[in-house]
C-alpha positions as CSV (number, residue, x, y, z in Angstrom):
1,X,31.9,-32.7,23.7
2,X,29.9,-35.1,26.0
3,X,31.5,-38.0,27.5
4,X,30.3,-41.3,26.0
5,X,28.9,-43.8,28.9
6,X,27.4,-46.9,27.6
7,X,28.0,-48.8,31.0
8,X,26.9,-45.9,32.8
9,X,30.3,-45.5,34.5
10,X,29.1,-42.4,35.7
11,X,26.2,-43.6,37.8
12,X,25.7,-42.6,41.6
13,X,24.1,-45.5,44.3
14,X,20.5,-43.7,44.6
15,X,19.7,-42.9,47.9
16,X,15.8,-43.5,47.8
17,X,14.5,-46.5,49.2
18,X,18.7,-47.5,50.5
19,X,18.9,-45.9,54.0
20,X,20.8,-43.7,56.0
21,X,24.1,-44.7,54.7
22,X,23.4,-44.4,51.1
23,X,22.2,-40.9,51.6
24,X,25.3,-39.6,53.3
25,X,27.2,-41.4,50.4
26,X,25.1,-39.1,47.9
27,X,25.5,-36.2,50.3
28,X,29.0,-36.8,49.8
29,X,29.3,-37.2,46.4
30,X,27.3,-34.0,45.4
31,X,29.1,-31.8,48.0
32,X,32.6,-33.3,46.9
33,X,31.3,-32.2,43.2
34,X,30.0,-28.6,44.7
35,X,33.5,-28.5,46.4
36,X,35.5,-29.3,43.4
37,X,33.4,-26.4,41.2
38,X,34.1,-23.5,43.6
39,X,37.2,-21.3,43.3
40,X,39.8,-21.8,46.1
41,X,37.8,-22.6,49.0
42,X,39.9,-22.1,52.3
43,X,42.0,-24.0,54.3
44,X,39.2,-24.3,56.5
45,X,36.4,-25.9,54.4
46,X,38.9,-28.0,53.2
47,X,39.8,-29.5,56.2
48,X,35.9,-29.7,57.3
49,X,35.3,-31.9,53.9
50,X,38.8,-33.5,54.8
51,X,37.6,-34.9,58.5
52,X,34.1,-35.8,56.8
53,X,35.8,-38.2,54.9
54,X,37.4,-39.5,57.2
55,X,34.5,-40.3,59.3
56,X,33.0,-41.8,56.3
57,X,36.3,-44.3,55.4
58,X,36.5,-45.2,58.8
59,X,33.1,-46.1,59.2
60,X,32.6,-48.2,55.5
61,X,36.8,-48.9,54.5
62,X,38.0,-51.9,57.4
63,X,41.6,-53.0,56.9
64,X,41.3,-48.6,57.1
65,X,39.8,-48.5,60.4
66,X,41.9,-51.1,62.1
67,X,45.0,-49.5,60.8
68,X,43.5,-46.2,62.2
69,X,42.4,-47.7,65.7
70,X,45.9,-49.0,65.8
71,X,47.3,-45.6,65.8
72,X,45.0,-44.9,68.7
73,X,42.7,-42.4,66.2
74,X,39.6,-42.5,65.8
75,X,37.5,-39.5,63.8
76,X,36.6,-38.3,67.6
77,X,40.6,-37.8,68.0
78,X,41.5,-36.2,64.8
79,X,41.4,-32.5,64.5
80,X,43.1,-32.0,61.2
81,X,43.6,-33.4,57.8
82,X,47.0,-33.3,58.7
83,X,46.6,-35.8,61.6
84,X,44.9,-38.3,59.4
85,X,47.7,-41.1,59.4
86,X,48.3,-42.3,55.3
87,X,48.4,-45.4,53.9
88,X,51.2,-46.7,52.2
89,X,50.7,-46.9,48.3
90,X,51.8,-50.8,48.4
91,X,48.9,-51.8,50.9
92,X,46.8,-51.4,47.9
93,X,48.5,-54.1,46.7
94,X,47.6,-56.6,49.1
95,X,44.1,-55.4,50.4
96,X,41.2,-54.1,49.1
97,X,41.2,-50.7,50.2
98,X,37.2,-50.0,49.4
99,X,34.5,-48.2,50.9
100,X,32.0,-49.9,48.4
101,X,31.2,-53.6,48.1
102,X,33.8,-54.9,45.2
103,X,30.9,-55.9,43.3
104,X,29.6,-52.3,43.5
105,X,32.4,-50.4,41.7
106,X,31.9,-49.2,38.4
107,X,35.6,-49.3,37.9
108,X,38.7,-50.7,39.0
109,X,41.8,-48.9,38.3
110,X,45.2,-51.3,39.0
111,X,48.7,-50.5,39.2
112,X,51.3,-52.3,36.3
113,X,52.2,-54.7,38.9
114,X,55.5,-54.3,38.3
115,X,57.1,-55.3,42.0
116,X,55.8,-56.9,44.6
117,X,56.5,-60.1,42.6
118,X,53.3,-58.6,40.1
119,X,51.0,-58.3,42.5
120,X,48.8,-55.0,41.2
121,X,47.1,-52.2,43.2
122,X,44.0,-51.6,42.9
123,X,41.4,-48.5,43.4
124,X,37.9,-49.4,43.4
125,X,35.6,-46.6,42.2
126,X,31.9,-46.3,43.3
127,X,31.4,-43.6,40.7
128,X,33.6,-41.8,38.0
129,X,31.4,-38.6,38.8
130,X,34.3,-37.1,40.9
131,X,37.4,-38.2,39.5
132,X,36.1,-36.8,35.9
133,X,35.3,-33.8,37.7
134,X,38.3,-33.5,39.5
135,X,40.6,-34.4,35.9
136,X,38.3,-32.0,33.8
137,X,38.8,-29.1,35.8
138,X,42.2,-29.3,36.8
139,X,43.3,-30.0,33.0
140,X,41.4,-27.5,31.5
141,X,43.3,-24.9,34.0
142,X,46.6,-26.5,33.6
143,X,47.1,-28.2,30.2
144,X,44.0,-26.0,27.8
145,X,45.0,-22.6,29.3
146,X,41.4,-20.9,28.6
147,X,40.9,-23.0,24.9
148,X,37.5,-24.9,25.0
149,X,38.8,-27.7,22.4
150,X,42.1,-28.8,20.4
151,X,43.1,-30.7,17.8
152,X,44.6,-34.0,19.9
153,X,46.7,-37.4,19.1
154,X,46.8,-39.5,22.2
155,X,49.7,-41.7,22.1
156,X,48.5,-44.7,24.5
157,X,45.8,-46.9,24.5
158,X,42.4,-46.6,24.6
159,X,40.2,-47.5,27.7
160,X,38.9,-50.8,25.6
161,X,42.4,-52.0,25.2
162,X,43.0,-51.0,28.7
163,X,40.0,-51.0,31.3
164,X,41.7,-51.2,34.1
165,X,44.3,-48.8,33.5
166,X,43.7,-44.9,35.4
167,X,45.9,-43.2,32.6
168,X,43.7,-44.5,29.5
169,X,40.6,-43.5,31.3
170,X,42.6,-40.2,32.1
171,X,43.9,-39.6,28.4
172,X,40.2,-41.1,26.7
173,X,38.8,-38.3,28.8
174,X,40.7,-35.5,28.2
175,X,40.3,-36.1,24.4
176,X,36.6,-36.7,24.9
177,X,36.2,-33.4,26.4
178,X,38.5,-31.2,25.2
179,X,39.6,-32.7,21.8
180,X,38.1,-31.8,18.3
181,X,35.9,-34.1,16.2
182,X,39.3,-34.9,14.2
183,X,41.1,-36.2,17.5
184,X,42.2,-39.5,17.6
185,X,43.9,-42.4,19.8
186,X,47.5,-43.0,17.9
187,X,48.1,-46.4,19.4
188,X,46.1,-49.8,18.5
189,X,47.1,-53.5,18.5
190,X,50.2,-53.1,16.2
191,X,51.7,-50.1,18.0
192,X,51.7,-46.5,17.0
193,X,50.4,-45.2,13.8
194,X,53.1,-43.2,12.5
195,X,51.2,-42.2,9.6
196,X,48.5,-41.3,11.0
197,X,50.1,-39.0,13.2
198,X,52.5,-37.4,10.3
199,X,49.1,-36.3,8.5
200,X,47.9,-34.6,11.7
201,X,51.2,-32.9,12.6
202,X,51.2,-31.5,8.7
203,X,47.2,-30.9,8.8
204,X,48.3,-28.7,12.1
205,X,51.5,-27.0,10.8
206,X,49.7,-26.1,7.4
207,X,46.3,-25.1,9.0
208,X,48.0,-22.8,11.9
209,X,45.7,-24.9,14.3
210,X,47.0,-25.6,17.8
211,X,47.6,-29.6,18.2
212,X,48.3,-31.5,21.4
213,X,49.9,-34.6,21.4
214,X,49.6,-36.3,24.9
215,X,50.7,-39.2,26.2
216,X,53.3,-41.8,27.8
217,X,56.3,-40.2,28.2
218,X,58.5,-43.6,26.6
219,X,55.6,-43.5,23.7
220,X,56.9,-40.1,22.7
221,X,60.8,-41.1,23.0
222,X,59.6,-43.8,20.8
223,X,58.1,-41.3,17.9
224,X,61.2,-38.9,18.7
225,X,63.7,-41.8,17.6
226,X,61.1,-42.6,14.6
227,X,61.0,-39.2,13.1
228,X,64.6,-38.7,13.7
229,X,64.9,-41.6,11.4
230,X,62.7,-40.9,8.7
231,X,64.9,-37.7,9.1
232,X,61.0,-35.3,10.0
233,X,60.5,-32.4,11.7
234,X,57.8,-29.9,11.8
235,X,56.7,-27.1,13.6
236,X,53.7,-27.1,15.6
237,X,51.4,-23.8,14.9
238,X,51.7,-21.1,17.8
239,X,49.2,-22.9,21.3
240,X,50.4,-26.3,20.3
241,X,51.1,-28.5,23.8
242,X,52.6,-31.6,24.8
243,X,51.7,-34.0,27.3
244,X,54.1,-36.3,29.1
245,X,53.7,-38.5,31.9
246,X,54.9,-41.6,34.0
247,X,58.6,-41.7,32.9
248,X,60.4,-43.9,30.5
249,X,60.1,-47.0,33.0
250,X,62.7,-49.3,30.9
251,X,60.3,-49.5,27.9
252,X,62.3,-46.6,25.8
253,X,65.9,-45.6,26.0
254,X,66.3,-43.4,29.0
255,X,66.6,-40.0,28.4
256,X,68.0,-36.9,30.7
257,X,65.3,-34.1,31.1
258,X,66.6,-31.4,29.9
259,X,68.0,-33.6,26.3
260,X,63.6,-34.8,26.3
261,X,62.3,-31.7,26.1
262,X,65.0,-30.3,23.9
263,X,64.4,-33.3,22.1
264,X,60.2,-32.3,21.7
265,X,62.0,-28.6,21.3
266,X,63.5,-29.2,18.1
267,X,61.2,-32.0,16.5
268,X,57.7,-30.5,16.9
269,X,58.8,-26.9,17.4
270,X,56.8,-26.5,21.0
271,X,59.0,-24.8,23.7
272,X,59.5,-25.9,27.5
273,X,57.0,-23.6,29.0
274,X,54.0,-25.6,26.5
275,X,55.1,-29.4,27.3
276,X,53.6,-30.6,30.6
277,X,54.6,-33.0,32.6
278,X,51.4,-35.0,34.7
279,X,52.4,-36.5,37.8
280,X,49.6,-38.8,39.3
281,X,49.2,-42.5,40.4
282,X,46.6,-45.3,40.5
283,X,46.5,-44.7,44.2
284,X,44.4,-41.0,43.9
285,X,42.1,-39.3,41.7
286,X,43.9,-36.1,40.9
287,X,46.9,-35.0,39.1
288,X,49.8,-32.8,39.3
289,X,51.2,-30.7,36.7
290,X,54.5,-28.5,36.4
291,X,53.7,-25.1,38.2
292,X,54.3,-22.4,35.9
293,X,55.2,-19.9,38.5
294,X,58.1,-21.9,39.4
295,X,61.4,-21.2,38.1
296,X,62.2,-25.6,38.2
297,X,60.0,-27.5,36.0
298,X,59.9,-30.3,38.2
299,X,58.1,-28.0,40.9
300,X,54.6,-29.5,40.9
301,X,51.2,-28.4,42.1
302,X,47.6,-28.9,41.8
303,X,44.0,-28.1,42.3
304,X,42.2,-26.7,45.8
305,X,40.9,-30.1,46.8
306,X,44.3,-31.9,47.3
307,X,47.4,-31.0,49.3
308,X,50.7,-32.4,49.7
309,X,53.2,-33.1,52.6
310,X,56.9,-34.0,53.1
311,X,57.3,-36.4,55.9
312,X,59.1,-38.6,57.2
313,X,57.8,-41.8,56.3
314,X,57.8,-44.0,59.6
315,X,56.6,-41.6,61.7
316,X,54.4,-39.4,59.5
317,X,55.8,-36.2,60.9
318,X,56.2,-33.4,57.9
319,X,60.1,-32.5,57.4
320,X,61.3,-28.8,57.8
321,X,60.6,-26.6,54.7
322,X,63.5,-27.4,52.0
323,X,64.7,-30.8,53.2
324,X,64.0,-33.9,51.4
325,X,61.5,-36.3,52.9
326,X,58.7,-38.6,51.1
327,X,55.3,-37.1,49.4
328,X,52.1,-37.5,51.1
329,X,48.9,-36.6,49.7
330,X,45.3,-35.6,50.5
331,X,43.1,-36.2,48.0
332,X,39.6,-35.5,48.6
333,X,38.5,-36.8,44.9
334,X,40.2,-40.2,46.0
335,X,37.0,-40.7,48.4
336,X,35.9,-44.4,48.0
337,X,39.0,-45.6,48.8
338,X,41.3,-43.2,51.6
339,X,42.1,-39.9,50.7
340,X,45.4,-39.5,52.6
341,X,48.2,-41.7,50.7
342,X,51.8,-42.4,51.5
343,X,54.2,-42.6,48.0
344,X,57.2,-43.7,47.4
345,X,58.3,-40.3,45.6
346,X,60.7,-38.2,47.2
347,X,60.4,-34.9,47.0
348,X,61.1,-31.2,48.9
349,X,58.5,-28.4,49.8
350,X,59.2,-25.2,47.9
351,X,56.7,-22.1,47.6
352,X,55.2,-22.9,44.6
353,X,54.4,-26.8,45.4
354,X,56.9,-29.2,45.6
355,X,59.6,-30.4,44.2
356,X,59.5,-34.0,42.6
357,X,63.2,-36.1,43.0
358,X,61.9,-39.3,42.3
359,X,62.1,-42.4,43.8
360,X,62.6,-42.6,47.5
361,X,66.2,-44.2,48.2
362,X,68.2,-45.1,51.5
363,X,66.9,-44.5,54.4
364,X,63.4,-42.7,53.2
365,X,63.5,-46.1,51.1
366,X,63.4,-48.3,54.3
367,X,61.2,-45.9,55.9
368,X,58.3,-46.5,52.9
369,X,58.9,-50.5,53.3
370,X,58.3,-50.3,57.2
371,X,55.3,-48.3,57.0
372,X,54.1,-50.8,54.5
373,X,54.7,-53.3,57.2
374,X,53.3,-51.9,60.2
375,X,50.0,-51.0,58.4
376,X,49.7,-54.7,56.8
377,X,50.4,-55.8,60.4
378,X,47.6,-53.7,62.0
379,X,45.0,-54.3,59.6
380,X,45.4,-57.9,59.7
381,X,46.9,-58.7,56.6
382,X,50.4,-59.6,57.7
């Protein structure tokens, strides 16, 4: 199904007529897209597209540059993607990491602002061209599984309700693409529509058609609790999937892992191995998604064009295989903006990906809040 653009979203900066820089930024963009399409590219042309990027942040992003001249890099310097020091996610909350004028972006992605007294990060997009490419692939590989389309209730808001928001763009697009002409948003102004969604779940169970139901992970505790009280259950046709993502985050009861997805189990009849859990962020373009090959469901992995270190967070020097130390990412989708990102995730290498703990405490903790302060300090924000 074609993806609706009335604001042309989707629009690239033309090149004719705009100089030398706006040609390398088309360059970019269509070799990013060509990069994206190809089956596992190796290490190689990754780090080539990787260092290219580089070049091109530290020529257009500034508060990136004089963090990076700080360090005593320059692209002349760095051999590897590996060596490209990361930002730390709450810089974007205090400067505007950009590579495009602001008044350029087609869209602004921002964080819930929910420390740093409210203060929100924000990702400004020249294009959606690559981060739709780089969600459409990697979704239909890890959450479709080979089906072209599906039956889908989305249990967040719209990208109306929420322009600004990374995960409604994320969720209208997956059901733009890959939903069914009977898919449909769940949630509008007075909350979810419970039944709306009982008719699909019984439309699915009675028709033996696959049905997704994606969303917020606290927005499905919420229609767990509901159906438990209305005392429903059904049981999702054979291919049926769930979709979870971005934790409970104090707006539904907090529930242990293993009790959620027994929980989606035994109300909607879909087993562990078909509910996925998403982990992305504001701060990049890509997703992760529970590797399949891995015996712990909280291994995750993704797609060719992004990889993932454990470092330590002050220095930037990856940890030994199997100790804990804080997630890095390359993301090579995430190219407006920087591609290489400190979190503030915790997590542990393992063959298959790595292995999410959640938030970084103690001493990984302090070493995300001085990172934080010695890159607001070199790019002149602090």
């Amino acid at each position: 199904m074609p993806i609706d653009d009335p604001l042309n979203l989707n629009r690239v900066m033309p090149a004719e007529g705009m100089g030398i820089a706006h040609m390398e930024y088309n360059a970019i963009v269509a070799d990013l897209l060509d990069f994206i399409a190809v089956d596992g590219p190796d290490e190689a042309a990754f780090n080539r597209m990787a260092l290219r990027l580089f070049a091109y942040q530290f020529e257009n992003n500034k508060p990136f540059a004089k963090f990076i001249r700080a360090r005593g890099k320059t692209p002349r310097t760095v051999q590897s993607w590996t060596d490209i020091p990361a930002v730390p996610i709450n810089a974007f909350k205090t400067l505007d990491l950009t590579c495009c004028p602001h008044g350029d972006a087609v869209a602004v992605f921002m964080t819930s602002g929910t420390t740093l007294g409210g203060l929100r990060g924000k990702s400004y997009h020249s294009t959606l061209k690559v981060y739709d490419a780089s969600m459409s692939r990697n979704f239909a590989k890890r959450f479709m599984v080979g089906r072209e389309q599906m039956d889908m209730g989305i249990l967040f808001p719209t990208t109306a309700m929420m322009p600004n928001s990374s995960l409604a763009h994320y969720l209208s697009l997956a059901v733009q693409t890959f939903g069914t002409s009977g898919s449909a948003h769940l949630i509008g102004d007075d909350g979810i529509d419970f039944e709306r969604l009982m008719a699909d779940l019984t439309r699915a169970e009675e028709t033996g058609q696959p049905y997704g139901l994606l969303g917020a992970s606290f927005s499905l505790v919420h229609v767990l609790d509901e159906l438990q009280r209305r005392g429903q259950t059904v049981r999702l046709p054979e291919g049926s999937r769930i979709l979870d993502t971005g934790g409970f985050k104090g707006q539904s009861r907090e529930l242990d892992l293993d009790e959620f997805y027994d929980a989606l189990y035994h109300t909607f009849g879909v087993p562990r191995s078909h509910c996925i859990n998403m982990y992305g962020m504001t701060e990049l373009s890509t997703q992760f998604y529970d590797d399949g090959n891995a015996v712990c469901p909280s291994v995750k992995s993704g797609p060719h064009w992004i990889r993932t270190r454990v470092v330590n967070p002050l220095t930037g020097v990856a940890v030994a295989k199997g100790k804990a130390g804080v997630l890095a990412h390359t993301d090579l989708a995430h190219f407006n903006i920087v591609t290489t990102i400190l979190t503030e995730d915790a997590g542990i290498e393992t063959d298959y990906g790595f292995l999410l703990l959640g938030r970084a405490t103690g001493a990984e903790a302090q070493g995300c809040s001085m990172a934080v302060d010695e890159f607001l300090k070199a790019a002149g924000a602090a």
